[in-house]
DSSP file (Angstrom, degrees, kcal/mol; ACC not computed):
  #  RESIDUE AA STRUCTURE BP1 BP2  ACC     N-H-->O    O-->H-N    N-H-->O    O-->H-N    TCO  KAPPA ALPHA  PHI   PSI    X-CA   Y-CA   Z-CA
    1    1 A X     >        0   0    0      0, 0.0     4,-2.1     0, 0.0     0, 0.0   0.000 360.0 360.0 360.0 -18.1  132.4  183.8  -46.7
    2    2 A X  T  4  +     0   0    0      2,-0.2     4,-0.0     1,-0.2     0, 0.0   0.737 360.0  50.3-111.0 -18.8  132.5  181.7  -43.5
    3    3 A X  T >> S+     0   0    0      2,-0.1     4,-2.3     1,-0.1     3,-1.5   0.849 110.4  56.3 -80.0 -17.1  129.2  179.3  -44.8
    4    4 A X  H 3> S+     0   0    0      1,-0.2     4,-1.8     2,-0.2     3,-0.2   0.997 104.5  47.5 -56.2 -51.3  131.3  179.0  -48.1
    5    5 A X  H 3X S+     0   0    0     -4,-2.1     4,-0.9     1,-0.2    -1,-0.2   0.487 111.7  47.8 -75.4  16.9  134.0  177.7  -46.4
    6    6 A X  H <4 S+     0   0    0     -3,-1.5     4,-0.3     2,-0.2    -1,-0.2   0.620 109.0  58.0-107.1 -12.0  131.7  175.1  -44.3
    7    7 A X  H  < S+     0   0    0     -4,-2.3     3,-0.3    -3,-0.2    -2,-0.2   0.936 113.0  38.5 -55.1 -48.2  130.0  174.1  -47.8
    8    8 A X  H >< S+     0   0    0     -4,-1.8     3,-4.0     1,-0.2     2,-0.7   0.986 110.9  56.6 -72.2 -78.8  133.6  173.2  -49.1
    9    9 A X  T 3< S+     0   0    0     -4,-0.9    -1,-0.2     1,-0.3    -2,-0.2   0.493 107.9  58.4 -39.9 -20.4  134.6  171.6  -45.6
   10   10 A X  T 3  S+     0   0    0     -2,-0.7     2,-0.3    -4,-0.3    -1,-0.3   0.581  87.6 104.1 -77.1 -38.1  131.3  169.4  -46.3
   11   11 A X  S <  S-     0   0    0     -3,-4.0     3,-0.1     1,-0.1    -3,-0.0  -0.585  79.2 -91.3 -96.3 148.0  132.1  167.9  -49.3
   12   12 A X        -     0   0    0     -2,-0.3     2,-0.6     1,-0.1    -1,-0.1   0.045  41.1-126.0 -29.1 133.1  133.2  164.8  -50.6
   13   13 A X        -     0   0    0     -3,-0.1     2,-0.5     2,-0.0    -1,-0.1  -0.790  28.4-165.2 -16.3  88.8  137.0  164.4  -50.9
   14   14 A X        -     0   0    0     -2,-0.6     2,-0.5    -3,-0.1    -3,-0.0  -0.940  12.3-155.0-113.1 137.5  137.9  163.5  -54.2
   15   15 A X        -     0   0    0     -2,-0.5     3,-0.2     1,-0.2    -2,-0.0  -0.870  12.2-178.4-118.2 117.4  141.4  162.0  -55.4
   16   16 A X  S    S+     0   0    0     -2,-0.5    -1,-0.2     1,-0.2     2,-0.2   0.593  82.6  55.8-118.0 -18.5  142.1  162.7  -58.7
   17   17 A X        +     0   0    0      3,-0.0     2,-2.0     4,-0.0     3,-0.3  -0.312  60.4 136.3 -40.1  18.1  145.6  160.5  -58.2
   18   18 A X        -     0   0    0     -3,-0.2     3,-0.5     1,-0.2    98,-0.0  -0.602  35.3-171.8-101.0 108.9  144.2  157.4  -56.9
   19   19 A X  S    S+     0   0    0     -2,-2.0     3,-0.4     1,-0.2    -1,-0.2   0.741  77.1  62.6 -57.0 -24.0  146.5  154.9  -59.2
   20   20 A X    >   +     0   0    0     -3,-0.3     3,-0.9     1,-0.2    -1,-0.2  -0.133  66.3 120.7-106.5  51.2  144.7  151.7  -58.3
   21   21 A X  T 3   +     0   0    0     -3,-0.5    -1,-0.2     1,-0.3     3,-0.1   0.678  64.9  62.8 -80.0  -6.4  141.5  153.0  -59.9
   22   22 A X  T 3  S+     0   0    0     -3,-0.4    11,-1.4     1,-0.2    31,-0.3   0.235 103.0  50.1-111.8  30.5  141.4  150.1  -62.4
   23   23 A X  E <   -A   32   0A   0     -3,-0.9     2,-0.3     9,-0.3    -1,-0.2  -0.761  65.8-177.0-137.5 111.6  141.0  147.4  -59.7
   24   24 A X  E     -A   31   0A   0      7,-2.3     7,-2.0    -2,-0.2     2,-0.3  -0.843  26.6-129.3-107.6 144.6  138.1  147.4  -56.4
   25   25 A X  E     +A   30   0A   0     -2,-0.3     2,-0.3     5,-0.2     5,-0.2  -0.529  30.9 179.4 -76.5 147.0  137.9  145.1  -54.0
   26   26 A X        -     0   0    0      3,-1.6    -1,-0.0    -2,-0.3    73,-0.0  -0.855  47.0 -84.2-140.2-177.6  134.5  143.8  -53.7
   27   27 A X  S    S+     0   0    0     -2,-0.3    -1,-0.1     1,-0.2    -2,-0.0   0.966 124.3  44.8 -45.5 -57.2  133.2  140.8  -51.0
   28   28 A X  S    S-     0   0    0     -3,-0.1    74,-2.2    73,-0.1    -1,-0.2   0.777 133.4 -68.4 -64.6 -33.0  134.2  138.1  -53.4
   29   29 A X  E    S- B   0 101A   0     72,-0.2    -3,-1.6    73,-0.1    76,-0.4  -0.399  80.2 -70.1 173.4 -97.7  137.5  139.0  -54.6
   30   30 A X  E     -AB  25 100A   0     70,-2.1    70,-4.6    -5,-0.2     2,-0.5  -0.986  28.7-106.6 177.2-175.5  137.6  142.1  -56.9
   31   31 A X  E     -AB  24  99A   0     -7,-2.0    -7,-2.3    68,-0.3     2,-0.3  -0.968  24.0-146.7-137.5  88.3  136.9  143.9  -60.0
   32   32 A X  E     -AB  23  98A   0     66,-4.4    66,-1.7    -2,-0.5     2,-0.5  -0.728   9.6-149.2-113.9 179.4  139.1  144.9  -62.8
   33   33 A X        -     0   0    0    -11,-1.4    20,-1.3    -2,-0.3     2,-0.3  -0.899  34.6-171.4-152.5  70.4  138.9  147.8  -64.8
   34   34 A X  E     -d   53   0B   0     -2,-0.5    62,-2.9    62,-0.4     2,-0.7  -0.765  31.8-157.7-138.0 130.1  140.7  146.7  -68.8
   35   35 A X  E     -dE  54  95B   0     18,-3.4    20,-2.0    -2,-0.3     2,-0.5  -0.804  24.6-168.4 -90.2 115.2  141.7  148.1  -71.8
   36   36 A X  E     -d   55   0B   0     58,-5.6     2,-0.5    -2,-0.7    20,-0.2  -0.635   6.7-172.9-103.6 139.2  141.6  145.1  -74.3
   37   37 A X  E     -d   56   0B   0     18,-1.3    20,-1.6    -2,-0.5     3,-0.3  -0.980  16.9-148.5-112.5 135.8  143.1  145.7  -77.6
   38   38 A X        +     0   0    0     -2,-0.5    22,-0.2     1,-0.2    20,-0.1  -0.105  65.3  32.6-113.0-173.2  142.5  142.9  -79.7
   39   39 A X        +     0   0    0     20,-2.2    19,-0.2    18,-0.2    -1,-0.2   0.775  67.3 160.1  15.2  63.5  145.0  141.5  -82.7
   40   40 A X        -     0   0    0     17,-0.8     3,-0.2    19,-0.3    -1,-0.1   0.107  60.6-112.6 -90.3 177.2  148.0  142.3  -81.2
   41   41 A X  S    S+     0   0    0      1,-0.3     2,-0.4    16,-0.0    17,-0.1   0.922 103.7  10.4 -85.5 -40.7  151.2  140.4  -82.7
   42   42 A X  S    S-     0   0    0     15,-0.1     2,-0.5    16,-0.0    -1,-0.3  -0.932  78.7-112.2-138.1 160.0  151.1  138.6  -78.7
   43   43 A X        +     0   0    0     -2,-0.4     2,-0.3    -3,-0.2    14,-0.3  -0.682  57.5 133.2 -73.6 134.1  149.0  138.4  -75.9
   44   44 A X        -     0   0    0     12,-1.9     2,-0.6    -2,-0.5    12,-0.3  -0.903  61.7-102.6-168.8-174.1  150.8  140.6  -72.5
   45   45 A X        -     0   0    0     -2,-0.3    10,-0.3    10,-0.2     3,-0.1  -0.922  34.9-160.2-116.6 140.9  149.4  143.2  -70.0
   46   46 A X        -     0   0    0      8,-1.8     2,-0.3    -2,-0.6     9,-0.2   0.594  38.0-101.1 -90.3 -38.5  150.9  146.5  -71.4
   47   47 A X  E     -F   54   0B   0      7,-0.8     7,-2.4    67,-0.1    -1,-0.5  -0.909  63.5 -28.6 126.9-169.5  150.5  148.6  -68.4
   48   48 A X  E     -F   53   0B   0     -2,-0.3     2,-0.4     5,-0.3     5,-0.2  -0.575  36.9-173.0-110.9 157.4  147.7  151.4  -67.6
   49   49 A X  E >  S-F   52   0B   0      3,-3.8     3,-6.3    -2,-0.3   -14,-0.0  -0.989  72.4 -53.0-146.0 118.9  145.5  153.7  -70.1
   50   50 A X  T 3  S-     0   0    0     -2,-0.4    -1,-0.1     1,-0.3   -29,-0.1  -0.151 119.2 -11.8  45.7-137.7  143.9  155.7  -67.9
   51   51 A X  T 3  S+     0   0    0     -3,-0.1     2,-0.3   -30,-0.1    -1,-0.3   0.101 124.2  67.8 -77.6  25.6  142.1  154.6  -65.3
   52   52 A X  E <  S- F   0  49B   0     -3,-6.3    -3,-3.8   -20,-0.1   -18,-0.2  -0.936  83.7-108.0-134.4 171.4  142.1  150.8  -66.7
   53   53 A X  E     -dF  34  48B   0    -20,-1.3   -18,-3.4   -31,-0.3     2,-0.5  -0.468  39.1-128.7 -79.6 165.9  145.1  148.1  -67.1
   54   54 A X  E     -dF  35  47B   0     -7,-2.4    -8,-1.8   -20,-0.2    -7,-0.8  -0.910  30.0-179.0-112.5 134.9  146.0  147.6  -71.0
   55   55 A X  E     -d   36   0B   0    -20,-2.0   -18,-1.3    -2,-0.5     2,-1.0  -0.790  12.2-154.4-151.2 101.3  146.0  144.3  -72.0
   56   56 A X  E     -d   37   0B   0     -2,-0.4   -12,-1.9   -12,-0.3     2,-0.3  -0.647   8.6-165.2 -79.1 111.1  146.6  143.3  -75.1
   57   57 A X        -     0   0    0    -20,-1.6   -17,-0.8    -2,-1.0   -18,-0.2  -0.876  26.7-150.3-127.9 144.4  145.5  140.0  -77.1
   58   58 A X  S    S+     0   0    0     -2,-0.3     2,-0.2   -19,-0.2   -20,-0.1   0.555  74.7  94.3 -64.1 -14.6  146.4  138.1  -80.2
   59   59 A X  S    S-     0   0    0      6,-0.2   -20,-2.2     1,-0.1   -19,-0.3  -0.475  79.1-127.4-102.6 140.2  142.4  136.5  -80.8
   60   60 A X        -     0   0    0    -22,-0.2     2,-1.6    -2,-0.2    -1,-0.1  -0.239  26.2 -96.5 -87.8 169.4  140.7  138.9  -83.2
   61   61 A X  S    S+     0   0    0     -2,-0.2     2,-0.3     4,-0.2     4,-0.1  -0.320  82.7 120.8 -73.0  49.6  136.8  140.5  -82.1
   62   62 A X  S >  S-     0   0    0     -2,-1.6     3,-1.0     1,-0.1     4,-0.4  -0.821  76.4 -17.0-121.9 139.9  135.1  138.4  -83.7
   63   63 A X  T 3  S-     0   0    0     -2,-0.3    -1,-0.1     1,-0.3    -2,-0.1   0.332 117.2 -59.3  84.3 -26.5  132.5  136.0  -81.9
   64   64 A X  T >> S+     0   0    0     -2,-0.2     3,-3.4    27,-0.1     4,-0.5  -0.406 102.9 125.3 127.7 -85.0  133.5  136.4  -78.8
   65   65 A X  H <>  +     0   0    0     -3,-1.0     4,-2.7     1,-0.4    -6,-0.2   0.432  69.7  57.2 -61.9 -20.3  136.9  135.2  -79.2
   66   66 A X  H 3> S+     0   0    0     -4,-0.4     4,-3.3     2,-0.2     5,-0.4   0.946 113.8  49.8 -72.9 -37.6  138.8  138.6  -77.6
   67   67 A X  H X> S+     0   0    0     -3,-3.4     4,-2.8     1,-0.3     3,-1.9   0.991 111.3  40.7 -59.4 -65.2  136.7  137.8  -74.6
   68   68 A X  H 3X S+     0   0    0     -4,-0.5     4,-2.1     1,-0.3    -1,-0.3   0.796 112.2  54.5 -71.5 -23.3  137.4  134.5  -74.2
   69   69 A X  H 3X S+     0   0    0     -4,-2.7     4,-1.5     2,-0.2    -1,-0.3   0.732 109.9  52.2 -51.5 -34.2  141.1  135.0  -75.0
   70   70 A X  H <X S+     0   0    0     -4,-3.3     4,-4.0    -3,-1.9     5,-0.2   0.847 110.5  47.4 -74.1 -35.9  141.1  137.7  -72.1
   71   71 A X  H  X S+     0   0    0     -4,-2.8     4,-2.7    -5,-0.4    -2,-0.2   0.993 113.9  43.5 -74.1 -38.3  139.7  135.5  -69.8
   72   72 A X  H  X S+     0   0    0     -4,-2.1     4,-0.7     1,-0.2    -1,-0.2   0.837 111.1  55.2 -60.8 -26.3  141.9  132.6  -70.5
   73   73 A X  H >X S+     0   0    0     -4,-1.5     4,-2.1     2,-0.2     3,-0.8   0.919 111.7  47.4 -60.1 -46.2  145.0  135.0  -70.6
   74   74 A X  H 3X S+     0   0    0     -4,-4.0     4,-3.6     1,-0.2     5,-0.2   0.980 110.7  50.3 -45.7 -42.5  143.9  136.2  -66.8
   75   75 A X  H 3<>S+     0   0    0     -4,-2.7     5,-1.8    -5,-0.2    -1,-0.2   0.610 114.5  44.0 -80.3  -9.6  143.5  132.9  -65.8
   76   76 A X  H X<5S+     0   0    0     -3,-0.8     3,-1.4    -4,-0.7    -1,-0.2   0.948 118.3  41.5 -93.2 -67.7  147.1  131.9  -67.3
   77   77 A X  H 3<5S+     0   0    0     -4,-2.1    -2,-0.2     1,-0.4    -3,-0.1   0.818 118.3  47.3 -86.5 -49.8  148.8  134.6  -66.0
   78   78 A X  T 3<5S-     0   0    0     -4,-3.6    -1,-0.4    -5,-0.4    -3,-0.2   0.633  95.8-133.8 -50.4 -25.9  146.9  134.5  -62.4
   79   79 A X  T < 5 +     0   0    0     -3,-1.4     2,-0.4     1,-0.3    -3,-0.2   0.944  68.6 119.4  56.9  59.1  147.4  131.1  -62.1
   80   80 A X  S   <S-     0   0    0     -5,-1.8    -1,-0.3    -4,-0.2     2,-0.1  -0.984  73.2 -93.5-148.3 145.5  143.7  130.7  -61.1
   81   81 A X    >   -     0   0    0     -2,-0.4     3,-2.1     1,-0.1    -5,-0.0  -0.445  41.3-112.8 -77.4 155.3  140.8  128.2  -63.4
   82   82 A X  G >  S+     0   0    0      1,-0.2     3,-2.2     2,-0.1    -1,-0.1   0.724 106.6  86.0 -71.4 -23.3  138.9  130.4  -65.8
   83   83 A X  G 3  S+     0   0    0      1,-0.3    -1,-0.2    -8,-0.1    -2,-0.0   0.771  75.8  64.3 -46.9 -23.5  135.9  129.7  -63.7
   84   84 A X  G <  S+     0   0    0     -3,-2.1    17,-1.4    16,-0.1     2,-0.5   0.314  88.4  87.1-102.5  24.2  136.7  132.2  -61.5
   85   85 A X  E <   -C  100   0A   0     -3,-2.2     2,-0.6    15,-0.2    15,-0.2  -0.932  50.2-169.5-109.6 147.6  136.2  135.0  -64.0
   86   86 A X  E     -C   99   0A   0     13,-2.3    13,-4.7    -2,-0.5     2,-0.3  -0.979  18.0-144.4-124.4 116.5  133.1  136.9  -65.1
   87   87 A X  E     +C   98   0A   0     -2,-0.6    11,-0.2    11,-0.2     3,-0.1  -0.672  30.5 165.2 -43.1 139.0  132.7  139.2  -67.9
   88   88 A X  E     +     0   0A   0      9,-1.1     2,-0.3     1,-0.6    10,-0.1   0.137  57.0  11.4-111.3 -25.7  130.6  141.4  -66.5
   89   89 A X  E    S+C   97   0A   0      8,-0.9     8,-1.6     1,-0.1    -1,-0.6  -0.992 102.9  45.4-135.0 154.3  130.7  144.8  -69.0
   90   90 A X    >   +     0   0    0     -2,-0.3     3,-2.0     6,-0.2    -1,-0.1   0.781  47.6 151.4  89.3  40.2  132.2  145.3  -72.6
   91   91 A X  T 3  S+     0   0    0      1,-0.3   -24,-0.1    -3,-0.1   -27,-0.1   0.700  88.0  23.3 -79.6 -20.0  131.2  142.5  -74.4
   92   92 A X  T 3  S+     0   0    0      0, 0.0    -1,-0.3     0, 0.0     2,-0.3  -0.014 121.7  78.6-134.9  37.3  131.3  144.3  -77.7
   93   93 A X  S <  S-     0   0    0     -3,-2.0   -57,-0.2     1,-0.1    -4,-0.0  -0.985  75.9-130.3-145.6 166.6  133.8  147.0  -76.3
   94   94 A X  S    S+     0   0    0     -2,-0.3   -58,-5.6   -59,-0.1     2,-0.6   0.785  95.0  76.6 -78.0 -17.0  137.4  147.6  -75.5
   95   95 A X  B     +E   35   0B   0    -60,-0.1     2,-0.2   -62,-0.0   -60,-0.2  -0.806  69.5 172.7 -99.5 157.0  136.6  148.8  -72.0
   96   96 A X        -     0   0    0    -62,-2.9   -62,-0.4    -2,-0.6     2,-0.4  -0.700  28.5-148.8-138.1 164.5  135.9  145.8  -70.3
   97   97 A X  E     - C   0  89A   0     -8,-1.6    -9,-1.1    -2,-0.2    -8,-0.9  -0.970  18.9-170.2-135.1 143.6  135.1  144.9  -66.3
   98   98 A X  E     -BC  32  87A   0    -66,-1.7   -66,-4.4    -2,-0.4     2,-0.3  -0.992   8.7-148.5-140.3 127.0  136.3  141.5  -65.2
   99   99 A X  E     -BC  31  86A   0    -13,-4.7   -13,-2.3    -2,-0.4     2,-0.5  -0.870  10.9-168.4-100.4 146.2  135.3  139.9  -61.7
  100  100 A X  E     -BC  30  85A   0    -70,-4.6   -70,-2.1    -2,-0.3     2,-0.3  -0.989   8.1-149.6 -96.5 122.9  137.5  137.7  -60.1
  101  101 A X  E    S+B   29   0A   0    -17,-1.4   -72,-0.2    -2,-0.5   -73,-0.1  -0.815  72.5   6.0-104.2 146.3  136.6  135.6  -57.2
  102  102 A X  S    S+     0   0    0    -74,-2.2     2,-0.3    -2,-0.3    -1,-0.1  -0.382  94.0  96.1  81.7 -28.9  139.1  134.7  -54.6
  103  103 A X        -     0   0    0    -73,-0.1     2,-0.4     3,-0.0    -3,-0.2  -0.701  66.3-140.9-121.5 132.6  142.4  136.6  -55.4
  104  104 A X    >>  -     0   0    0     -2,-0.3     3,-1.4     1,-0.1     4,-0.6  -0.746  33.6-103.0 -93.9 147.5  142.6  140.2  -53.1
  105  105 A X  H 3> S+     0   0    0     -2,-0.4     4,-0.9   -76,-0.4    -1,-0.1   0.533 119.9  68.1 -47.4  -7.7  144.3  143.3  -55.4
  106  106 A X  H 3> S+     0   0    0      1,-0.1     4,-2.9     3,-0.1     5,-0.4   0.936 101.8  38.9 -62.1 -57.3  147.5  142.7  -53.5
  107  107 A X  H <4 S+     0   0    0     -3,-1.4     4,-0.5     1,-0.2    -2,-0.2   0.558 117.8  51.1 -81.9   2.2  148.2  139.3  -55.1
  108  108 A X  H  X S+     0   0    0     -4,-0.6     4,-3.3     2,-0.2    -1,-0.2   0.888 111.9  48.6 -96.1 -52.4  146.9  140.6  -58.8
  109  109 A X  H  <>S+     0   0    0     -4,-0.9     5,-1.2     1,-0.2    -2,-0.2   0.802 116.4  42.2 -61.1 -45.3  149.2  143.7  -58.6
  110  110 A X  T  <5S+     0   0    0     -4,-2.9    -1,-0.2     1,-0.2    -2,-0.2   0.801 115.7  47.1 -93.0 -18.8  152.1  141.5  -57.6
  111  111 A X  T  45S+     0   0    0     -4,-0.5    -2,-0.2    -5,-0.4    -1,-0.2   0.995 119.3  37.6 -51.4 -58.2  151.4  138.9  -60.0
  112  112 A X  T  <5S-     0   0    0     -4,-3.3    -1,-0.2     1,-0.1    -2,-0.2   0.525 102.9-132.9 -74.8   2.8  150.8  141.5  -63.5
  113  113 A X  T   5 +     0   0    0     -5,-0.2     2,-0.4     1,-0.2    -3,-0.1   0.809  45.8 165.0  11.8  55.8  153.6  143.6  -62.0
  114  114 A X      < -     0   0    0     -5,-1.2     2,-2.6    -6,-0.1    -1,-0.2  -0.860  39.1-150.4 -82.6 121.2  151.6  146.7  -62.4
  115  115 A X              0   0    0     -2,-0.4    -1,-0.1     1,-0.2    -5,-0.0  -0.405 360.0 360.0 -75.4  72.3  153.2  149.5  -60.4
  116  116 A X              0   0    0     -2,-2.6    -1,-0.2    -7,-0.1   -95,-0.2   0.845 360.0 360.0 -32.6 360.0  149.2  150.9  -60.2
């Protein structure tokens, strides 16, 4: 019984609560975590789905064009040039990863006014 409990005492910590799971800070800026649903009647941030923010856009999946409609909707809504986003996963999916450079998960949070 007393190495079981030094096994447990051993192991990672894991937080099954951690609200701000859909945005990491990374060297550059950060990393966010989105669920995009595409031909929506307007473009808006919705709020969280799971662990990612929901973000809803009017540009159909066609091409491209939901991508490039999410980045320009970050970049609107951030107030930041679209240069400083990267696709980096989901190009042909709804869950998506977007990097940001420059802007820390404080000023993103208080911008989308997601209560993570």
């Amino acid at each position: 019984m007393y190495g079981e409990y030094r096994l447990l005492d051993t192991l990672p910590r894991v937080h099954h609560n951690d609200k701000m799971s859909w945005i990491t800070e990374t060297k550059d800026g950060v990393v966010l975590k989105i669920h995009a649903t595409p031909r929506a009647s307007r473009s808006q941030v919705q709020g969280l789905h799971g662990d990612a923010l929901k973000i809803r856009l009017q540009a159909p999946p066609v091409d491209g064009k939901a991508n490039e409609a999410l980045l320009e909707f970050l970049s609107g809504t951030l107030g930041i040039p679209r240069r400083q986003f990267t696709l980096i996963s989901g190009q042909t999916s709804r869950q998506k990863r977007v990097a940001v450079q420059g802007l820390s998960s404080e000023r993103i949070t208080k911008v989308l006014q997601v209560c993570g």
